[in-house]
BALOBA-1460 file (C-alpha; in Angstrom, 3 decimals):
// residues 344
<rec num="1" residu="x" x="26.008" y="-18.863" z="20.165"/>
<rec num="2" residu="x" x="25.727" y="-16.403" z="17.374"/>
<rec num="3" residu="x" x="25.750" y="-12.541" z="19.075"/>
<rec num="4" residu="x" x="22.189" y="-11.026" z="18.313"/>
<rec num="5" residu="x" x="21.427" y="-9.382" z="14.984"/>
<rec num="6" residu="x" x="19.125" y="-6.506" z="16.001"/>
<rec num="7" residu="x" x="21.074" y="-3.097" z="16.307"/>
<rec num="8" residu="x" x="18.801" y="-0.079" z="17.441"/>
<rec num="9" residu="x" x="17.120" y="2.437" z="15.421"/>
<rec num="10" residu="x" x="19.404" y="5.115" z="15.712"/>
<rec num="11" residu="x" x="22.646" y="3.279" z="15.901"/>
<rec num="12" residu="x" x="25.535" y="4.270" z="13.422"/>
<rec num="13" residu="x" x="24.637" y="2.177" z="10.443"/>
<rec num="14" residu="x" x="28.042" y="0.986" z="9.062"/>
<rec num="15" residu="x" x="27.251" y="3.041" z="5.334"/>
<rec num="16" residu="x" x="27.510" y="6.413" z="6.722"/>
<rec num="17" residu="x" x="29.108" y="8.527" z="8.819"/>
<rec num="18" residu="x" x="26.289" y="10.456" z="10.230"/>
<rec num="19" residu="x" x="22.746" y="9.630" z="9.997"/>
<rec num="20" residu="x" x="20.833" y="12.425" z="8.098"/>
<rec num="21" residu="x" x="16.748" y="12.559" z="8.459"/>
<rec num="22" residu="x" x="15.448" y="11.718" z="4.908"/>
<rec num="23" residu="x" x="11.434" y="12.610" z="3.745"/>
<rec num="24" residu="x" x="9.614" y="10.293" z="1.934"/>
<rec num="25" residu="x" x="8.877" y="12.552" z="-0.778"/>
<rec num="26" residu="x" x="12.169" y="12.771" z="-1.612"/>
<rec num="27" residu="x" x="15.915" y="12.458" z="-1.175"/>
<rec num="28" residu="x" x="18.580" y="14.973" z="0.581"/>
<rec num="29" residu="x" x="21.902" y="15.329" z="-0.137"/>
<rec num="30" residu="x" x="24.399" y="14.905" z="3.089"/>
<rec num="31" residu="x" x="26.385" y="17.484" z="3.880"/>
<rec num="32" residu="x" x="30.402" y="17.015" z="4.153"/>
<rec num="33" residu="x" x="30.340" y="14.413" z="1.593"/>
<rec num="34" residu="x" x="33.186" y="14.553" z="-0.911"/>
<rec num="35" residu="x" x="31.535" y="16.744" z="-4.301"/>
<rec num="36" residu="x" x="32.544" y="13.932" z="-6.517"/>
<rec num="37" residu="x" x="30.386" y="11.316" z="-4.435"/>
<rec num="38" residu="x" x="27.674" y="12.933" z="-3.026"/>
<rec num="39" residu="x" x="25.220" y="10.325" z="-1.014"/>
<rec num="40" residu="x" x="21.832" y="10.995" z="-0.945"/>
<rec num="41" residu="x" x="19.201" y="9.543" z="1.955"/>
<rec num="42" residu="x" x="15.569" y="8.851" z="0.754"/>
<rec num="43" residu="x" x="12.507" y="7.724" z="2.680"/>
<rec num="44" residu="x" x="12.346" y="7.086" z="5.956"/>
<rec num="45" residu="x" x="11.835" y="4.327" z="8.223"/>
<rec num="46" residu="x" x="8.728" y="4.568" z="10.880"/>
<rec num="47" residu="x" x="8.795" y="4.537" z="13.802"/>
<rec num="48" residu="x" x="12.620" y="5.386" z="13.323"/>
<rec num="49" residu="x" x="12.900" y="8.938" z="14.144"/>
<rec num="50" residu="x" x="13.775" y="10.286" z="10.949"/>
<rec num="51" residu="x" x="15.967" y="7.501" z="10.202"/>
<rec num="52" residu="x" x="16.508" y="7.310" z="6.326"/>
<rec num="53" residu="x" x="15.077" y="4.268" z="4.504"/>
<rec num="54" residu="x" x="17.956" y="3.949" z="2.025"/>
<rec num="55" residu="x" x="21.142" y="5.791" z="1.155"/>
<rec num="56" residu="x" x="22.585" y="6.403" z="-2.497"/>
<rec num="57" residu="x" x="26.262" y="7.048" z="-3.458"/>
<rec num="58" residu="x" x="26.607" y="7.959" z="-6.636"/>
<rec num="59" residu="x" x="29.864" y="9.599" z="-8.033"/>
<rec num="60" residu="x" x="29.814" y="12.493" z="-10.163"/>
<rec num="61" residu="x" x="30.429" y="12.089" z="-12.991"/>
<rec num="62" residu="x" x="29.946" y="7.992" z="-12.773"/>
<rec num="63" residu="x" x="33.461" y="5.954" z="-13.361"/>
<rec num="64" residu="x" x="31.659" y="2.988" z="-14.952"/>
<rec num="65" residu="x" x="27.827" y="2.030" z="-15.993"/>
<rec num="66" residu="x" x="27.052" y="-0.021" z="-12.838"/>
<rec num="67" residu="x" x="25.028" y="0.396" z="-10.086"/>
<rec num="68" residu="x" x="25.108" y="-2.089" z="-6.820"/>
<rec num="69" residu="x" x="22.156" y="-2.534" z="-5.012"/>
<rec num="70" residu="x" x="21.531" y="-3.955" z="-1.578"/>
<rec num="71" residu="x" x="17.745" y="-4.197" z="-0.261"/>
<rec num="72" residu="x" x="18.476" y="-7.083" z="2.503"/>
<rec num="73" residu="x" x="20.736" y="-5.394" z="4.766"/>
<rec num="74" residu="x" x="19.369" y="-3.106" z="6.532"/>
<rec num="75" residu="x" x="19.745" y="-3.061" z="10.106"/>
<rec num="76" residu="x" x="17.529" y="-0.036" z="11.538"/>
<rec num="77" residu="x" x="15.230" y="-1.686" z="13.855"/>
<rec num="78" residu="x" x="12.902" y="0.896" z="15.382"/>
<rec num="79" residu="x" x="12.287" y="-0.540" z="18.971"/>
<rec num="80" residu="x" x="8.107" y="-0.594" z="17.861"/>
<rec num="81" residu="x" x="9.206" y="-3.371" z="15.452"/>
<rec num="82" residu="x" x="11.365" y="-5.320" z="17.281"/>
<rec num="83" residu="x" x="8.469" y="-5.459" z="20.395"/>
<rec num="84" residu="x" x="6.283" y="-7.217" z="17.618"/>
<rec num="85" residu="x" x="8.850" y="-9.784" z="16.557"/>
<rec num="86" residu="x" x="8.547" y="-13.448" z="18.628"/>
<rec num="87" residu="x" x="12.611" y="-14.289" z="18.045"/>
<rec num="88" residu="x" x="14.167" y="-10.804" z="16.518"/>
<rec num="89" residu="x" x="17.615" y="-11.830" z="17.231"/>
<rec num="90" residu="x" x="17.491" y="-15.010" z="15.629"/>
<rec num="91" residu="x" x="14.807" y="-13.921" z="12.949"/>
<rec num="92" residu="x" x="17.013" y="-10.824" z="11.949"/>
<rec num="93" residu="x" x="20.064" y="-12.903" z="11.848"/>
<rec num="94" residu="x" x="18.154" y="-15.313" z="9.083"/>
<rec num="95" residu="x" x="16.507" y="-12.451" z="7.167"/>
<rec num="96" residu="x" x="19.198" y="-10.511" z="6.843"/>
<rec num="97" residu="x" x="22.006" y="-10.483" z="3.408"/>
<rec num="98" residu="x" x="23.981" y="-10.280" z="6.752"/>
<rec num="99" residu="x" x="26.693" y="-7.315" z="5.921"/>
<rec num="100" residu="x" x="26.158" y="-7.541" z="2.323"/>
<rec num="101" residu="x" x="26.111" y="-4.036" z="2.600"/>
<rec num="102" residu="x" x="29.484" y="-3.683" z="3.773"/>
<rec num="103" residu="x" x="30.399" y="-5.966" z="0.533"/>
<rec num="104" residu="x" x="28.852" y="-3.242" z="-1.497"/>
<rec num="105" residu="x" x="30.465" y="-0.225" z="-0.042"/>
<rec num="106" residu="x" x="33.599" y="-1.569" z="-0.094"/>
<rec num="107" residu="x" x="33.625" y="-2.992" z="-4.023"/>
<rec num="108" residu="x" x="31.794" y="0.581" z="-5.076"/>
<rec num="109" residu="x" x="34.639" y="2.367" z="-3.425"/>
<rec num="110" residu="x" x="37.294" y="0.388" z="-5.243"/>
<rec num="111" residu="x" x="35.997" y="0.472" z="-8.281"/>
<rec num="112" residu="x" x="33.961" y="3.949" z="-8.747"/>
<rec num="113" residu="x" x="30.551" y="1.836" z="-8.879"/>
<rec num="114" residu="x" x="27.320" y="3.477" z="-7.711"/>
<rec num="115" residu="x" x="25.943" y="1.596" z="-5.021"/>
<rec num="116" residu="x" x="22.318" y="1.835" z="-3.066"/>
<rec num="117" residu="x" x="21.958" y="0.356" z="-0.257"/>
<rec num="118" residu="x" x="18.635" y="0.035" z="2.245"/>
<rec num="119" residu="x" x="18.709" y="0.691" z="5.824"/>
<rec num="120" residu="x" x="15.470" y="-0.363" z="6.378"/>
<rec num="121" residu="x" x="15.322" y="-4.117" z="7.708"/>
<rec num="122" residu="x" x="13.761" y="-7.238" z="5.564"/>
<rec num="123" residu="x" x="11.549" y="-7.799" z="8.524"/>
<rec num="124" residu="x" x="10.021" y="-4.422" z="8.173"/>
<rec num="125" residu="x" x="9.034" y="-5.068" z="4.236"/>
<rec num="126" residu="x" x="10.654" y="-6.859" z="1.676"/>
<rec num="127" residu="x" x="12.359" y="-4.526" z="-1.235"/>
<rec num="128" residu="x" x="12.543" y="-7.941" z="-3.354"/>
<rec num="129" residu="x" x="8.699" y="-8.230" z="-3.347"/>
<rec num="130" residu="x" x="6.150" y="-6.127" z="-5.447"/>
<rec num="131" residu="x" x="3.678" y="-4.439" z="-3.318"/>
<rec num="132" residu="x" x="0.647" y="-6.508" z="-3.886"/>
<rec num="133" residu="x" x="2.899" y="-9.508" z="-2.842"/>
<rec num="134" residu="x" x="1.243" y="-9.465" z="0.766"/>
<rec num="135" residu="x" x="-0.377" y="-12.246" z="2.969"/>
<rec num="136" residu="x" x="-3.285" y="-10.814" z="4.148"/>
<rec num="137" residu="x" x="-3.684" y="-13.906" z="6.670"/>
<rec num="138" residu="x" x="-1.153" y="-11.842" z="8.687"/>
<rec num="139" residu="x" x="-3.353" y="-8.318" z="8.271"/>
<rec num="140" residu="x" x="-5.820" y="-6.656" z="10.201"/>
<rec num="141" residu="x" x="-8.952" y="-7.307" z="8.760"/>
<rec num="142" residu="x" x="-7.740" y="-9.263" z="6.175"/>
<rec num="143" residu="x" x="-7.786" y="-9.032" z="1.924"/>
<rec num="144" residu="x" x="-9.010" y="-5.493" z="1.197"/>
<rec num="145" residu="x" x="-12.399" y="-6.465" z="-1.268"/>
<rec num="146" residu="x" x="-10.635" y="-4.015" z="-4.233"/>
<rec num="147" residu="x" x="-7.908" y="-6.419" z="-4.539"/>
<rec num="148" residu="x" x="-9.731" y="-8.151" z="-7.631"/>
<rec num="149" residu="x" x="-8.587" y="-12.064" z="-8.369"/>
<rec num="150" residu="x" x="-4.838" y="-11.082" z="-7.452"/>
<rec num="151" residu="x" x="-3.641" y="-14.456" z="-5.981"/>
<rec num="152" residu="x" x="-0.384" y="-14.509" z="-3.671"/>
<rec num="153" residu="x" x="2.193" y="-16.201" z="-5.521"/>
<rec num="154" residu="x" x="4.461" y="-18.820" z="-3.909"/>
<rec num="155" residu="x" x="6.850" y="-17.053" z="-1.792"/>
<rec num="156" residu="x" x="4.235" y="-15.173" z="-0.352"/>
<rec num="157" residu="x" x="2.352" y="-19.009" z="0.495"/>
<rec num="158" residu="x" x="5.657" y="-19.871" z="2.114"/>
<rec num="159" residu="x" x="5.986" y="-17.270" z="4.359"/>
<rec num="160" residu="x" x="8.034" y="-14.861" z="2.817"/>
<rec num="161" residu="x" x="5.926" y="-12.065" z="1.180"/>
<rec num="162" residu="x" x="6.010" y="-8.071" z="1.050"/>
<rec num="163" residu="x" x="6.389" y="-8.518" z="4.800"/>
<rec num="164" residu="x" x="7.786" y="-12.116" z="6.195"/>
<rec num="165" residu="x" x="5.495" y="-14.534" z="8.037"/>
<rec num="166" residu="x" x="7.226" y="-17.410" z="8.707"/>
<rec num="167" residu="x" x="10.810" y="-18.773" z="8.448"/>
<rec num="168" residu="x" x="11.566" y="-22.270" z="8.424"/>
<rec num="169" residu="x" x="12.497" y="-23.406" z="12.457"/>
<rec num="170" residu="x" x="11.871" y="-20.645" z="13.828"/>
<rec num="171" residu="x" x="7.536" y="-20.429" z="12.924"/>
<rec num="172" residu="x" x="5.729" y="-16.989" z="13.139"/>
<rec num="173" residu="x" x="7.679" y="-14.647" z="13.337"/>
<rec num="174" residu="x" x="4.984" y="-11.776" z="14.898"/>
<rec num="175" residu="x" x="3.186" y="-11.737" z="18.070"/>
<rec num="176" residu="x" x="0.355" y="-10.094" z="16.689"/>
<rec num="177" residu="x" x="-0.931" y="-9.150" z="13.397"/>
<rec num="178" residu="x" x="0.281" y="-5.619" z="11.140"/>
<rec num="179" residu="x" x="-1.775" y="-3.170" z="10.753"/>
<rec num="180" residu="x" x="-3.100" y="-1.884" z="7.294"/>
<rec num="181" residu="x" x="-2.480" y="1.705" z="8.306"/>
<rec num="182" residu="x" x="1.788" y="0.101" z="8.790"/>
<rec num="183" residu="x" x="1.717" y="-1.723" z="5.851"/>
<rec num="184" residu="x" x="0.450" y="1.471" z="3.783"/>
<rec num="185" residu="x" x="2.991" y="3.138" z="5.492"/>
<rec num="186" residu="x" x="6.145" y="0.695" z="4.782"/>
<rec num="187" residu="x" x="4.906" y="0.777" z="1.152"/>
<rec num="188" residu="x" x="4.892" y="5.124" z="0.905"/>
<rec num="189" residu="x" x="7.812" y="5.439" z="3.165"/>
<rec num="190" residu="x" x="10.152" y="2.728" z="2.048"/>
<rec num="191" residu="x" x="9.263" y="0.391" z="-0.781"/>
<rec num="192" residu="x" x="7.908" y="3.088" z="-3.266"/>
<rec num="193" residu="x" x="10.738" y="5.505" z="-2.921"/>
<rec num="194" residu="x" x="13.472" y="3.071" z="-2.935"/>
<rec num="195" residu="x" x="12.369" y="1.801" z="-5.857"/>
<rec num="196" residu="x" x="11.817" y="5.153" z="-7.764"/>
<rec num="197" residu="x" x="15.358" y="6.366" z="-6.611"/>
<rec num="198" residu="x" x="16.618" y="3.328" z="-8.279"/>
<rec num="199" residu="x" x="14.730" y="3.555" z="-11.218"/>
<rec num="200" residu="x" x="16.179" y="7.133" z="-11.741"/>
<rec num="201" residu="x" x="20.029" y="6.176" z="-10.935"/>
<rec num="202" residu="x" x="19.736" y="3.912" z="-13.485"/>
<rec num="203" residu="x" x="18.212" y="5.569" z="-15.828"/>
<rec num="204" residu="x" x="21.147" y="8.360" z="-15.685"/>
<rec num="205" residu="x" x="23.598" y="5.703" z="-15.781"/>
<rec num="206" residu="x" x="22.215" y="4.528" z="-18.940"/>
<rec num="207" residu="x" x="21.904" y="8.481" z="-20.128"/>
<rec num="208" residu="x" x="25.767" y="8.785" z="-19.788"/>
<rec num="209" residu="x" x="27.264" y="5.532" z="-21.038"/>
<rec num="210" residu="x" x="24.409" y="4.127" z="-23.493"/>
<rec num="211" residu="x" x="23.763" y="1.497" z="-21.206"/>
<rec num="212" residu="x" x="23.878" y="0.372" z="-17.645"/>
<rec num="213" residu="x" x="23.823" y="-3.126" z="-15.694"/>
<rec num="214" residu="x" x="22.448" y="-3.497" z="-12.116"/>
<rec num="215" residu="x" x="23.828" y="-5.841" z="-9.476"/>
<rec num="216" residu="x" x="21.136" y="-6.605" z="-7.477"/>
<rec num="217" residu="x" x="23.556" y="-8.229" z="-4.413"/>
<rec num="218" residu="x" x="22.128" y="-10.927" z="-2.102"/>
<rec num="219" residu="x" x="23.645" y="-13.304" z="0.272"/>
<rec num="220" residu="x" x="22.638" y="-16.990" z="0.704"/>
<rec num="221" residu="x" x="23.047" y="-19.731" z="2.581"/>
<rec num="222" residu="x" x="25.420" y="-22.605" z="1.747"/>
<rec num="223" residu="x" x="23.708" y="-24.658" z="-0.470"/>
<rec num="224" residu="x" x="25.511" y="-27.773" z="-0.840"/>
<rec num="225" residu="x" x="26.580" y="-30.334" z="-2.943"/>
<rec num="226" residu="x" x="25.336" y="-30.620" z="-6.205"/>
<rec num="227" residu="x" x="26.252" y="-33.464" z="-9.481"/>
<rec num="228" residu="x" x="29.521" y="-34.269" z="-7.349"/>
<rec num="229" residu="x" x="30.803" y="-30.979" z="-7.709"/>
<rec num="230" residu="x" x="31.579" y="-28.467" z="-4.864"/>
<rec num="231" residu="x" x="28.926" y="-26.069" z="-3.497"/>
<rec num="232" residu="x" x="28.241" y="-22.717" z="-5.281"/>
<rec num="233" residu="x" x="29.996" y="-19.452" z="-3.633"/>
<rec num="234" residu="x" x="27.760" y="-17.670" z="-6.522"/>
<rec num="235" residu="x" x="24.166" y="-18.003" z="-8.129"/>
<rec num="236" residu="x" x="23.860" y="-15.810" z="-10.923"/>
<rec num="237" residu="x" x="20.404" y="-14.936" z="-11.840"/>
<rec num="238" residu="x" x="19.017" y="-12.968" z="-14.919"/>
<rec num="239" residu="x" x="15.798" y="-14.565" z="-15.081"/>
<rec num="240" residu="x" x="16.580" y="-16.646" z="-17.379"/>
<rec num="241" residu="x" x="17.574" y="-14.685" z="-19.902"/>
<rec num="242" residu="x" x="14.829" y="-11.912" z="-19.571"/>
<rec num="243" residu="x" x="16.879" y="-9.514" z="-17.609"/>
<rec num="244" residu="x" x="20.699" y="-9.233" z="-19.244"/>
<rec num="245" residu="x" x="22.501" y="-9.574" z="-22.537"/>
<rec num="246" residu="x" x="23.675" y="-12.471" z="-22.738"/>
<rec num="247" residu="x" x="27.036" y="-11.788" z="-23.520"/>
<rec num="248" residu="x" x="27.476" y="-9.983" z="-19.825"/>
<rec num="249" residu="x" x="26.436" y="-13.508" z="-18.105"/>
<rec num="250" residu="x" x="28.982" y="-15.263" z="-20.472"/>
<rec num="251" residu="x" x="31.381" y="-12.814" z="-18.900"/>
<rec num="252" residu="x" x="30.687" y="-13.104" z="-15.740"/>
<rec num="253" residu="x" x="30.991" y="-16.737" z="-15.561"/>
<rec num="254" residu="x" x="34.223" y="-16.682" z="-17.954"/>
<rec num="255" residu="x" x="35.524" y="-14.424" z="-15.191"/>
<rec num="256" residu="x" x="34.417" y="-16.607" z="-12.138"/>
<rec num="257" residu="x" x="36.044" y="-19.440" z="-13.545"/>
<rec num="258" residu="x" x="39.065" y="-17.385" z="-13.948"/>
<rec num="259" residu="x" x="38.866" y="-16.847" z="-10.206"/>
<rec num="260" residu="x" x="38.511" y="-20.721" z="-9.809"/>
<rec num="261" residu="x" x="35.519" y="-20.088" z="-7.944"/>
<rec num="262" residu="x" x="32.280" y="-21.874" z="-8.582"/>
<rec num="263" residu="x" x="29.022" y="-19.861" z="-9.768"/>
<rec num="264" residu="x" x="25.715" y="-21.601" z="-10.876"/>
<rec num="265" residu="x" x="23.015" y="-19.611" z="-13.038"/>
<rec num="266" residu="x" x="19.478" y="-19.603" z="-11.936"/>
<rec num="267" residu="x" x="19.304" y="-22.240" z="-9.872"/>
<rec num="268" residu="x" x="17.777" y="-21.727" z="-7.333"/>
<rec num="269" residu="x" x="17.703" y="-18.007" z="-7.532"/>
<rec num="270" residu="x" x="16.697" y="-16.453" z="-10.752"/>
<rec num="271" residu="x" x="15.793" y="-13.121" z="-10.109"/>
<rec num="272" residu="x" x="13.203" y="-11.468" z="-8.446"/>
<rec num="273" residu="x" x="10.831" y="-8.248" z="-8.260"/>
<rec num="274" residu="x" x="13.957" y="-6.001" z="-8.639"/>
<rec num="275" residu="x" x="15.005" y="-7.396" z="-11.852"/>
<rec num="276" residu="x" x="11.224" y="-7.787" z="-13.176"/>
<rec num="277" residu="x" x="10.547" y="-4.353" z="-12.568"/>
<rec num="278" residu="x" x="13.941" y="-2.317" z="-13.694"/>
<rec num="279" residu="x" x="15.507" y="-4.293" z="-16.301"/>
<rec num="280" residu="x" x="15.169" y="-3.406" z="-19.900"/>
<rec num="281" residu="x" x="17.152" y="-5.171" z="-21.841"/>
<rec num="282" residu="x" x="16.372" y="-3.505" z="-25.419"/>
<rec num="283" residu="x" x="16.013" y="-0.013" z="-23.423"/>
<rec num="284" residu="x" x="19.542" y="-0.266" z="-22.481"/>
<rec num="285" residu="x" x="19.069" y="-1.297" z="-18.788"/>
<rec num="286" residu="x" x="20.654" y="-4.734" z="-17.934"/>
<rec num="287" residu="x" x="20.171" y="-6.398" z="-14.474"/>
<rec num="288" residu="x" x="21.881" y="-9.119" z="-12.448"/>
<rec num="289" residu="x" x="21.048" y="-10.960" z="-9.326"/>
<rec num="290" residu="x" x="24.061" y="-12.125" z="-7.551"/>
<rec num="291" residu="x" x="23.642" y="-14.432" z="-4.643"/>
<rec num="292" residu="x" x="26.945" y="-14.934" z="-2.530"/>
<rec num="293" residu="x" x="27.246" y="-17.962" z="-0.363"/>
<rec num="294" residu="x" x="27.432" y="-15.824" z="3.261"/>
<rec num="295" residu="x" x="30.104" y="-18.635" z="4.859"/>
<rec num="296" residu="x" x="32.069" y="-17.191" z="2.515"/>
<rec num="297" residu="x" x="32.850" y="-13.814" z="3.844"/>
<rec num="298" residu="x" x="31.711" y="-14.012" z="7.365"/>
<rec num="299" residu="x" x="32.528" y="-15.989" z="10.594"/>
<rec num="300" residu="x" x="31.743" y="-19.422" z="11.411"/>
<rec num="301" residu="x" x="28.299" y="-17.799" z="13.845"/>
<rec num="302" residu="x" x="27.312" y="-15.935" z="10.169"/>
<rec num="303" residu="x" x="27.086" y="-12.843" z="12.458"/>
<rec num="304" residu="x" x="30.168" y="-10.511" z="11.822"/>
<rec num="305" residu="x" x="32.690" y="-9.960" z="9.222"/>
<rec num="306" residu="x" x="35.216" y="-13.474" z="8.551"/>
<rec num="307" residu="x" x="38.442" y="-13.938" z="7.673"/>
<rec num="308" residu="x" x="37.448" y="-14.231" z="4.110"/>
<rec num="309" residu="x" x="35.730" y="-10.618" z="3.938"/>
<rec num="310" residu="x" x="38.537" y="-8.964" z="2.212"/>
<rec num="311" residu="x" x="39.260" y="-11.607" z="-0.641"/>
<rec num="312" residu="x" x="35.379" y="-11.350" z="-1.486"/>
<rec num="313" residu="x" x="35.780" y="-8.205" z="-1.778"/>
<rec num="314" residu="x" x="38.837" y="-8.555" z="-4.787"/>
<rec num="315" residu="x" x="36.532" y="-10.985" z="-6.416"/>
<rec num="316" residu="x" x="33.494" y="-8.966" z="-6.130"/>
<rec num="317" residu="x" x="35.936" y="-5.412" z="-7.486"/>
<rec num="318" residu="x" x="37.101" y="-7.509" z="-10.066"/>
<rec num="319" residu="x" x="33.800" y="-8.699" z="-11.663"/>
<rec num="320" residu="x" x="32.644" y="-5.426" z="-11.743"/>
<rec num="321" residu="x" x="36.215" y="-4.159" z="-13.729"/>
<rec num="322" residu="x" x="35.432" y="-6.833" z="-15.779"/>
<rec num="323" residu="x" x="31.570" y="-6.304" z="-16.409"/>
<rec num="324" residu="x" x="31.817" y="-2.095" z="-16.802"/>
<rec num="325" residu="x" x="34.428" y="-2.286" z="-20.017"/>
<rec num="326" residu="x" x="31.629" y="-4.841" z="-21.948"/>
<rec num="327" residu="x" x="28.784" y="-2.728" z="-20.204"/>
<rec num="328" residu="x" x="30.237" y="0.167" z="-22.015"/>
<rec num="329" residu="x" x="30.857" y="-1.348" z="-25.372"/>
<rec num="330" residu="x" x="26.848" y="-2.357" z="-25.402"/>
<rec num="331" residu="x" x="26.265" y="1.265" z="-25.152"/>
<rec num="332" residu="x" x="28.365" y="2.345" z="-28.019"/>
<rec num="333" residu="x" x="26.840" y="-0.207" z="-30.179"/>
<rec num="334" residu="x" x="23.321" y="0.888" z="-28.800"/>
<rec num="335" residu="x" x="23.945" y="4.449" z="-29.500"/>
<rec num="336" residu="x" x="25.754" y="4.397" z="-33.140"/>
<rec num="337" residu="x" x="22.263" y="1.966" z="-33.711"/>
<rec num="338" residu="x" x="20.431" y="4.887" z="-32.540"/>
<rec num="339" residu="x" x="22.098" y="7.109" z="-34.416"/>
<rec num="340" residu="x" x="22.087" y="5.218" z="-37.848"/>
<rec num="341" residu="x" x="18.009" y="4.809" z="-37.248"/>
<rec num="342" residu="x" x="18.137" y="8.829" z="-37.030"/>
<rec num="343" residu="x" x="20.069" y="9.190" z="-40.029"/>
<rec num="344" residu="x" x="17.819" y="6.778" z="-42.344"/>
């Protein structure tokens, strides 16, 4: 039997050290941190105690244009949450990129990557989601009447909106319905600042080198078969085509083959809110999903760190060595283009 998922509030998230209060206004800088990677905590979780919503390390100056970001692996359950939840062992276990941000830290700190990762559970609300991505089935009081004809789209019909409903064999996963006043407050204290911190950390990154990717990193479950040929340890989504140059994707696979290990694009993850909201191709901002088959690197339960946590990590260190030198050269050529228009 798997051991349970939910960790409380307070407990010594595995990304820091220390847990520093953050505001939801903005972000504060943790003390005793080394000056070249200073992390930063922004938002806060309620309910939590001043628990921050996300942290952000982010060297000074960056080593490469890359930023990895984490929004399913947070593990902060205030104890008001978890008294709402029907299963929240079992439901945080499935919602969960389970220790995907342990992946991250790891693969930033070998290769100089910046890396942002969210404390603040899936179950709470759903980074991945825009904020108008809600069931209101599941609300107090139901659809607000200034919502307009804004229909739910079909992740949000299958349970798994701004804040999760449903997930396949377990049911409902609340006892009771939210309240608007906690969804307004998940939205201003989580969602929105995550979202702007990352918009601004990668809009320095692009400042500095010209350009800048995003790894968006997810974890999946195994997913099988597929044309004879072995299940997928990676799905590589840029929304089909929308959200990265297409050389960088051509790279990425060249380099997974490399590795001999199997990657897919698209199929069945292509990208979602993340990438539609902070890539920018022609701006300079480039933006990967990259969903990693969780068997992979954890233990046979899915609950804790496997035997094949370390070797993930060389793959995962090694596609971003590989990705930051071409990363770099689109900013060059993006910059002497930007120059030449200013000369004519």
């Amino acid at each position: 039997m798997a051991r349970t998922a939910v960790q409380p509030a307070l407990a010594q998230h595995p990304f820091d050290s220390a847990s520093q209060p953050g505001d939801h206004t903005g972000m504060e800088h943790e003390p005793g941190r080394p000056s070249d990677s200073p992390r930063i905590a922004g938002g806060q979780i309620p309910g939590a105690d001043g628990v921050p919503a996300f942290r952000l390390c982010e060297p000074e100056p960056s080593a490469v244009p890359i930023l990895i970001a984490v929004p399913h692996a947070g593990r902060a359950y205030p104890g008001s949450l978890i008294d709402q939840m029907r299963h929240p062992a079992h439901a945080a276990l499935k919602l969960e990129d389970r220790y995907a941000d342990r992946l991250g830290e790891e693969v930033a700190r070998a290769t100089g990557a910046a890396l942002l990762v969210a404390q603040a559970p899936r179950a709470m609300i759903d980074l991945n989601r825009a904020p108008e991505d809600v069931d209101w089935d599941m609300v107090a009081g139901g659809r607000p009447d200034n919502l307009g004809s804004h229909a739910p789209g079909l992740r949000v019909r299958s349970g798994l909106g701004l804040i999760p409903r449903r997930l396949p064999g377990l049911g409902e996963l609340w006892k009771r319905r939210q309240e608007r006043e906690e969804l307004a407050a998940r939205i201003e204290q989580i969602h929105a600042p995550y979202h702007a911190c990352l918009g601004a950390a990668l809009a320095r990154l692009r400042d500095r080198w010209g350009a800048a990717l995003l790894i968006d990193l997810h974890s999946m479950p195994p997913l099988g078969l597929r044309g004879g040929q072995g299940a997928p340890e990676f799905v590589l989504g840029d929304r089909f085509g929308a959200s990265c140059q297409g050389a960088l994707v051509g790279a990425s696979f060249g380099y997974f083959a490399e590795m001999r290990r199997l990657a897919t694009h698209n199929r069945p993850y292509a990208g979602g809110y993340v990438l539609e909201r902070h890539a920018d191709p022609d701006g300079g901002i480039h933006a990967i999903q990259l969903e990693i088959d969780r068997t992979r690197y954890l233990d046979p339960y899915q609950a804790e760190p496997g035997p094949g946590f370390a070797s993930m990590v060389e793959v995962l260190a090694g596609l971003v060595r590989r990705l930051a030198g071409d990363v770099a050269t689109l900013g060059q050529a993006r910059d002497a283009g930007r120059w030449a228009q200013a000369a004519e």
